[in-house]
C-alpha positions in Angstrom: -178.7 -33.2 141.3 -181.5 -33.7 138.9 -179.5 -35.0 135.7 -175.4 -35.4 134.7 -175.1 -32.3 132.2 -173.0 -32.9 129.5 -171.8 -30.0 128.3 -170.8 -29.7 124.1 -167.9 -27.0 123.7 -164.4 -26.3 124.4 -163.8 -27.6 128.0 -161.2 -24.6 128.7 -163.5 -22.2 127.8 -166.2 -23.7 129.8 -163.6 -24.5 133.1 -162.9 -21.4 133.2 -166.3 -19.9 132.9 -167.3 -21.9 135.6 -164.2 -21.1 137.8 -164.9 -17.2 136.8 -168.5 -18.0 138.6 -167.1 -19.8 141.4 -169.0 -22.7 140.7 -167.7 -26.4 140.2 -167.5 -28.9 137.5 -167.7 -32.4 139.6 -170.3 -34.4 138.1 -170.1 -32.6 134.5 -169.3 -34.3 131.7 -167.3 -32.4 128.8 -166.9 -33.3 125.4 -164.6 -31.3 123.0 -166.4 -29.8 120.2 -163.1 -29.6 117.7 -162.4 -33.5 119.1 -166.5 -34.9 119.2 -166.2 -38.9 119.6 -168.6 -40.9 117.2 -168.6 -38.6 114.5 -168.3 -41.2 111.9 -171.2 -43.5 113.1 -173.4 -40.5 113.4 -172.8 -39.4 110.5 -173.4 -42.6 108.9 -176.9 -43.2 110.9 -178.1 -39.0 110.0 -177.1 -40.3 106.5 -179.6 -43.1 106.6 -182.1 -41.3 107.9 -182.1 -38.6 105.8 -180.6 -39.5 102.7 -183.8 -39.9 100.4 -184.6 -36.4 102.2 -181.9 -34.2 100.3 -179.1 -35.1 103.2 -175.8 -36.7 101.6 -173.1 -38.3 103.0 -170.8 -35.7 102.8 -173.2 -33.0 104.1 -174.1 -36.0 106.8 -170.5 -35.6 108.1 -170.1 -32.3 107.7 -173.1 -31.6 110.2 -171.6 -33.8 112.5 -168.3 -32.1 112.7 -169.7 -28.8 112.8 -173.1 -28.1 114.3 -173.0 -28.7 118.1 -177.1 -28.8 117.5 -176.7 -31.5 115.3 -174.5 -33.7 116.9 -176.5 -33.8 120.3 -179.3 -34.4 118.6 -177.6 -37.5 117.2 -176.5 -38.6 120.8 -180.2 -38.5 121.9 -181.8 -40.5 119.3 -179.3 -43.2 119.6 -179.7 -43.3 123.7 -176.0 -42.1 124.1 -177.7 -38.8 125.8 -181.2 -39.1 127.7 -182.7 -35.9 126.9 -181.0 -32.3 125.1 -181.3 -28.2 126.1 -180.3 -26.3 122.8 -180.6 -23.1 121.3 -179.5 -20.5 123.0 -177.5 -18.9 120.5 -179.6 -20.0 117.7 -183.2 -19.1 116.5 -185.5 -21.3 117.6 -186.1 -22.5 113.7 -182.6 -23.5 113.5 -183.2 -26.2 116.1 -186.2 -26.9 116.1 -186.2 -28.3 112.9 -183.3 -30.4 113.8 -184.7 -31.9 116.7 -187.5 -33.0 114.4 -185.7 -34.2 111.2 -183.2 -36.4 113.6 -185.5 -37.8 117.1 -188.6 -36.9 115.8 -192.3 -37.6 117.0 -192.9 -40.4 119.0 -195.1 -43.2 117.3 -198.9 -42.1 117.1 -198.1 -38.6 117.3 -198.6 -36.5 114.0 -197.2 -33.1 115.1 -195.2 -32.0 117.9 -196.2 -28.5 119.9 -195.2 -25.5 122.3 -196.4 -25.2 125.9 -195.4 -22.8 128.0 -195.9 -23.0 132.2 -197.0 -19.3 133.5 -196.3 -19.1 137.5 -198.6 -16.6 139.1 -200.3 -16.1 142.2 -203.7 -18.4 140.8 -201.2 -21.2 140.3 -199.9 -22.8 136.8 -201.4 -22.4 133.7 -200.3 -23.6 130.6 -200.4 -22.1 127.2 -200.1 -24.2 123.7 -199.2 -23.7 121.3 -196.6 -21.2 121.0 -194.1 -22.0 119.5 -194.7 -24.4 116.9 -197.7 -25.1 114.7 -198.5 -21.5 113.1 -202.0 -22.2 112.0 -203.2 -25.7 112.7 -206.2 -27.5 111.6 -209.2 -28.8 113.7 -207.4 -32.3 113.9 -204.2 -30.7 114.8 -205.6 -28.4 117.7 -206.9 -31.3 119.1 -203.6 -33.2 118.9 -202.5 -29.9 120.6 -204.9 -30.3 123.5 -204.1 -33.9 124.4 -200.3 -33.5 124.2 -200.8 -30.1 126.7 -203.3 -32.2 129.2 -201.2 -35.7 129.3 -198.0 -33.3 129.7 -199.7 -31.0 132.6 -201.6 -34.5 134.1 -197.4 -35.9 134.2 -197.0 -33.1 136.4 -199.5 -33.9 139.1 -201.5 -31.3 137.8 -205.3 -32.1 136.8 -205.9 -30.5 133.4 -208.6 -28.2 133.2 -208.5 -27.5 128.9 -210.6 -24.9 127.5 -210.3 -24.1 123.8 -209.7 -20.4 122.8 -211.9 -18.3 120.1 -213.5 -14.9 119.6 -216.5 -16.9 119.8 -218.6 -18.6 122.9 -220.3 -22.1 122.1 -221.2 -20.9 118.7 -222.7 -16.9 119.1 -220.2 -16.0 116.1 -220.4 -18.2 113.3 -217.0 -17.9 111.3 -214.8 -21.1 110.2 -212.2 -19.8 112.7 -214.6 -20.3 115.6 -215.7 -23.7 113.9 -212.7 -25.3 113.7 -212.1 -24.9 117.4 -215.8 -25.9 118.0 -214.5 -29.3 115.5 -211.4 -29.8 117.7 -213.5 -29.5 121.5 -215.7 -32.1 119.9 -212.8 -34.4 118.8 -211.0 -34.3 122.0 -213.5 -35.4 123.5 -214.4 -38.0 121.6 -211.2 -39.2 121.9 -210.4 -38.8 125.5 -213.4 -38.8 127.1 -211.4 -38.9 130.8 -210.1 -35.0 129.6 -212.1 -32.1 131.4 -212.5 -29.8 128.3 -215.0 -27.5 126.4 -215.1 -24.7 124.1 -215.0 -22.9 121.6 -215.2 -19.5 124.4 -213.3 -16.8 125.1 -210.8 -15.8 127.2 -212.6 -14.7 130.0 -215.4 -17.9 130.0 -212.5 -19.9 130.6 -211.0 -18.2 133.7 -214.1 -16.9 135.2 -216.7 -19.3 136.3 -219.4 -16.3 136.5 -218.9 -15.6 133.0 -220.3 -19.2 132.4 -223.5 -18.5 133.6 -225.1 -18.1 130.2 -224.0 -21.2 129.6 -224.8 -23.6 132.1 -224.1 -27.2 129.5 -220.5 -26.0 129.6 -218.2 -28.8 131.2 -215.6 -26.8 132.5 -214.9 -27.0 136.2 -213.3 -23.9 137.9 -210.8 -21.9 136.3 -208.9 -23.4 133.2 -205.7 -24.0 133.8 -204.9 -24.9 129.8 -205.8 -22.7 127.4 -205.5 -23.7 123.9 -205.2 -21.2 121.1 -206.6 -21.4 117.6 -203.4 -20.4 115.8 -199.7 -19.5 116.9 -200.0 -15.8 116.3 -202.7 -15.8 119.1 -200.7 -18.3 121.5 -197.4 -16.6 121.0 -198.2 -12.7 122.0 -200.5 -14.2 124.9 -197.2 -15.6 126.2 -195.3 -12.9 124.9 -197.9 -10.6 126.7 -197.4 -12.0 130.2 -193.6 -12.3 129.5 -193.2 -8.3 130.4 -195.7 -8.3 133.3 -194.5 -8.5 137.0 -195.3 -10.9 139.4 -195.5 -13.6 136.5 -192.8 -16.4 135.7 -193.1 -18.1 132.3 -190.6 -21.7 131.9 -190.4 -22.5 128.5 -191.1 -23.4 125.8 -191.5 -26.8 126.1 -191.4 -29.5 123.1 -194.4 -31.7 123.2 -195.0 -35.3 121.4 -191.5 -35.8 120.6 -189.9 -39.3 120.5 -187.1 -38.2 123.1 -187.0 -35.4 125.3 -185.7 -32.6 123.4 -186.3 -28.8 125.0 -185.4 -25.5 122.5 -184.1 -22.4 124.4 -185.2 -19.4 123.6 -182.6 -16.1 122.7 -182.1 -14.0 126.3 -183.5 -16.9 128.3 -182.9 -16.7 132.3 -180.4 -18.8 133.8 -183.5 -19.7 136.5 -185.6 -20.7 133.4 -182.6 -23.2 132.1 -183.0 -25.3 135.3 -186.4 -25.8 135.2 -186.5 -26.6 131.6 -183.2 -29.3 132.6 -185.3 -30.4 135.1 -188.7 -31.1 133.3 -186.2 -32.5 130.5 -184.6 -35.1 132.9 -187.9 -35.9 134.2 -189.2 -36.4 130.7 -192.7 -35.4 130.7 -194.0 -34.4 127.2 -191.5 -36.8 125.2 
């Protein structure tokens, strides 16, 4: 298998879920959600955390014993859980911000992101972000960029980053297309070793004829990340390739965060679940 699954709810519900299925429980680990163990010293650790952020110790144990969210979140940050799916019967606000309040970023990271993986017959490409950041700043696209490229590179994959706009190298001067122009220039200050380049359109990044007019342009073949100047843009471009056939999306996947953490989205597929388990217990992104 590619992880131990432990499962947060009431194990005769879940039994005979599984039985209903025909499937088996060997291996999974069950823990009662009316009868959670550690809920004191949870709560006592959220409590310390939080508690100059508006969280008291009342309201500290009172999460633990009622939000399932919460509670895993707790096992993850204090290594009693490697990694955590959540969300499918929440919005993806409700545990998002969680995950963020209780593991957190990883040191050296400012903001965490979205990615998704789209399957189709070129290959992978990944989208960022999507989820997350709803309109970042020059520096924060950039963060965006090198989270997406180290996470697709942990993959085996050689990132290919180019760096969305309405606007190619500069032919439409607006401070929309400049701060993506600002945030090709810092990534690759930063990470010189990234194949990256931008600000350019859609269609410069996935077509190496329409780069012709621009033959400084350090792009190699077709990008195979594509970074978007704000979430509105990065979500229906996901969204948009969600409803066409021949297509698989897996995500969204949480990048920069301190411990692998993965939020489901509403209606998921049960085939999209195991790849997100399985990125999740491989830990790339975290």
């Amino acid at each position: 298998g590619i992880a131990k699954p432990i499962l947060i709810g009431r194990p005769e519900t879940i039994a005979r879920r599984i039985q209903d299925l025909g499937l088996s429980a060997e291996g999974i680990e069950f823990i009662d959600r009316d009868e959670m163990p550690h809920q004191d010293r949870y709560a006592e650790e959220l409590w310390a955390l939080r508690g100059r952020r508006g969280v008291t110790r009342v309201e500290a144990h009172k999460m633990m014993r009622h939000s399932r969210t919460c509670y895993g979140l707790m096992m993850v940050r204090t290594g009693d859980a490697d990694g955590m799916l959540a969300g499918i019967t929440a919005s993806y606000a409700e545990t998002i911000r969680p995950a963020l309040q209780i593991v957190g970023v990883r040191e050296g990271v400012e903001h965490a992101a979205g990615l998704y993986m789209v399957i189709g017959k070129q290959g992978a490409t990944f989208f960022a972000d999507t989820s997350i950041n709803i309109d970042p700043d020059a520096e924060t696209v950039a963060e965006i960029a090198v989270l997406s490229a180290d996470l697709v590179r942990a993959l085996g994959i050689v990132p290919r980053v180019a760096m969305l706009s309405f606007s190619n190298f500069g032919d439409a001067p607006h401070p929309e297309s400049r701060k993506m122009a600002r945030a090709t220039a810092l990534v690759k200050q930063q990470r010189p070793d990234l194949i990256v380049d931008g600000e350019m359109q859609l269609d410069v990044a996935m077509r190496e004829s329409a780069r012709e007019p621009y033959p400084f342009c350090s792009l190699e073949g077709t990008a195979n990340v594509l970074i978007f100047p704000n979430l509105s843009a990065g979500n229906i471009a996901y969204k948009l390739l969600t409803v066409t056939e021949g297509v698989d999306v897996i995500g969204p996947l949480v990048l920069g965060m301190n411990r692998p953490v993965n939020v489901l989205q509403q209606g998921v597929s049960v085939s999209n679940i195991v790849h997100l388990a399985a990125i999740t217990a491989a830990h790339p992104g975290s």
